[in-house]
N, C-alpha and C positions, 0 to 999 in steps of 0.2 A: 510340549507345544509352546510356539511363542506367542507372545502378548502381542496385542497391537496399537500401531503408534495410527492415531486422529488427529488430521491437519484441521484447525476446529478456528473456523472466523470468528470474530468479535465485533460489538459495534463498533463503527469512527468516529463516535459521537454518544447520540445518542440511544443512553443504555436498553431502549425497549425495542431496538433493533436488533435484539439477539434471536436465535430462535429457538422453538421450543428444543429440537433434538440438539443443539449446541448444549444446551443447560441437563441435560439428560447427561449428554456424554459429559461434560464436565464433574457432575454427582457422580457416575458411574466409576470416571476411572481412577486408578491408583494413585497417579501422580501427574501434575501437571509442570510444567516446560515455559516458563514466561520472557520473553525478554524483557519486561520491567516486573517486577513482583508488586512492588506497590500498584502500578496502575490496574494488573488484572487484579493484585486485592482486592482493591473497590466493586470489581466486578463482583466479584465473588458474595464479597456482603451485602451488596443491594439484593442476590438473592438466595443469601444464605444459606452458600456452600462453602461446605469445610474441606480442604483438600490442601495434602504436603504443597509447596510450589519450590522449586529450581528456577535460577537465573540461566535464563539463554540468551543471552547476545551476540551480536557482529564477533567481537572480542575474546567470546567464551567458545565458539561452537566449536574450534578443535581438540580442545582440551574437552568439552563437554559431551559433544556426538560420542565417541566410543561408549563411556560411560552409560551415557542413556540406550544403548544400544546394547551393552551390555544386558543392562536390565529387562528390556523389553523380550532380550532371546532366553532370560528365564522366566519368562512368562506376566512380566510388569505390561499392565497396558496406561498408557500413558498420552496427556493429549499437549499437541506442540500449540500456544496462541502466542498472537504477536502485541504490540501496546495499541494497533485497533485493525480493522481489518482483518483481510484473510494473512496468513503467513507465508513468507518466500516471495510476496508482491512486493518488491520492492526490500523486506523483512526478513531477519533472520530464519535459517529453515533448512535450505538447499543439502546443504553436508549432511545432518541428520537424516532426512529424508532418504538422499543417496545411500548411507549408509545403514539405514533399517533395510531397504529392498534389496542391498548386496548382501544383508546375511537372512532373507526372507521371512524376514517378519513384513506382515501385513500392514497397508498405508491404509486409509480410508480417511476421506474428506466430508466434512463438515462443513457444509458450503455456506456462506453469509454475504453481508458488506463489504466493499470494498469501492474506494473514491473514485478509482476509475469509471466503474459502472454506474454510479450515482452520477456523476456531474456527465458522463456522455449522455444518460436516459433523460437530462433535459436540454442537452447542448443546443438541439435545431441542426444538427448535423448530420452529414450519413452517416453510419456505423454501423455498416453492414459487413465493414472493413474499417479495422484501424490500426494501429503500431503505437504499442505502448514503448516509451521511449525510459521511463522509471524517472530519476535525479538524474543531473548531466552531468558530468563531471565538473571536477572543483577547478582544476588546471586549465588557465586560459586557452591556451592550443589545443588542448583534445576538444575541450568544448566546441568550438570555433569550426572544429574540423566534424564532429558530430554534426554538428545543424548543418553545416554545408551538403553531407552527405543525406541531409532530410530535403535539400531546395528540392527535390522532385518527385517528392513521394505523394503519388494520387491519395492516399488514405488522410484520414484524420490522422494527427499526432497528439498523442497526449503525453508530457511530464508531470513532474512534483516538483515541486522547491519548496524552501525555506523560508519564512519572512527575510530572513537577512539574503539574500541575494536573489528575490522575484524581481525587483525593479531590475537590478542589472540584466537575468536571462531574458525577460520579456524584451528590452534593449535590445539585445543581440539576436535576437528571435526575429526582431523586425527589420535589422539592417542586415540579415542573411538571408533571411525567406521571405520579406518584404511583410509593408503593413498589411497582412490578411484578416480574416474575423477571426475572431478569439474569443473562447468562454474561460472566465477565472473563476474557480470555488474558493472560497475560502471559509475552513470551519464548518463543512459539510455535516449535517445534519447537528448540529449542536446549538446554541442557545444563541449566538451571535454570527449564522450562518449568513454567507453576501454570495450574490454570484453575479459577477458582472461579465457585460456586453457587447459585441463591436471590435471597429477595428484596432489593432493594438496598442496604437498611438493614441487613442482617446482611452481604454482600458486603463494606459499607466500612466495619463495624465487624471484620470479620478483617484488609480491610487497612491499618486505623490503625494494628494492631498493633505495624507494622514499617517501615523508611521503604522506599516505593514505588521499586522498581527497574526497569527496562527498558521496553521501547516495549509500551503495552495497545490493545488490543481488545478494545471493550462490544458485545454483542451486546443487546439490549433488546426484551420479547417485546409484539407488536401491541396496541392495543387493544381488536382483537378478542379476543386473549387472555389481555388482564387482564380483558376482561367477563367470558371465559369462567371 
């Protein structure tokens, strides 16, 4: 029989947002799958589990998925986490995944954290519907041509970026979809968490202020709800 591979969320933040059957399955199984080993380290010894850990990255996953795949079809069960969050949002994952279910080992998810759902459950938005749109791309044209192809999307949008290029997509966010309201996270649930307000142009004139720190989340409200 095969082992089973655990899509197993992690906090984005902070660590008491894990949950109990995360920390079960993590004890439980063989080996775990990190795309940073250091940062799930910590996890690990804040609550004092011992387990092998493999690096899985962007980088690694095609050299790595078979591998882990291997293992799992001789009965290795093993749990996939990403450096916060759930895994494949945005996170290494997809390949491995795909490739346990084509030689039918068993997926089972570990449901948790994830920034999306954090920063929309206080946005003030609808999100009965939305479109997660992930990072945009790096490449000015594709980007450029992304957002245009969001000017008319009734739903919330939500991305991610970087400190080093929020000011720039927020920019371009509003000279393509225009100034609409906007929710930014920054550093969601963690010690120096900010979540600001308003229309876009007041958003990234509070944060020119100061030089941009930690990983963000734009939530951006429909265009149904800038008609409205």
């Amino acid at each position: 029989m095969p082992g089973t591979l655990y899509v197993v969320a992690t906090p984005i933040g902070n660590l008491e947002d894990v949950s109990e059957r995360a920390l079960a399955t993590l004890r439980a199984v063989d080996r775990i799958a990190a795309e940073d080993t250091r940062r799930t380290g910590k996890l690990l010894a804040h609550y004092g589990i011992a387990k092998p850990l493999t690096s899985y990255h962007d980088a690694a996953e095609h050299k790595k998925a078979p591998e882990l795949v291997a293992a799992l079809r001789g009965g290795a069960t093993l749990a996939l986490v990403s450096d916060a969050g759930t895994p494949l949002v945005s996170d290494p994952g997809y390949r491995l995944v795909r490739a346990a279910l084509d030689a039918g080992v068993p997926v089972v998810p570990i449901p948790g954290a994830s920034a999306v759902t954090a920063l929309l459950s206080v946005a003030g938005f609808a999100i009965d519907r939305f479109v997660f749109e992930g990072f945009l791309p790096q490449r000015e044209g594709r980007r450029r041509r992304r957002l245009e192809a969001l000017r008319g999307e009734p739903r919330t949008i939500v991305v991610y970026e970087s400190p080093h290029h929020v000011l720039r997509t927020l920019g371009e966010i509003e000279e393509v979809l225009g100034d609409r309201e906007a929710v930014v996270g920054r550093e969601l649930t963690k010690l120096f968490e900010e979540i600001l307000r308003g229309r876009i142009s007041v958003v990234r004139s509070e944060m020119s202020a100061k030089p941009p720190r930690g990983e963000y989340t734009i939530a951006i409200v429909g265009a149904d709800g800038a008609d409205d």
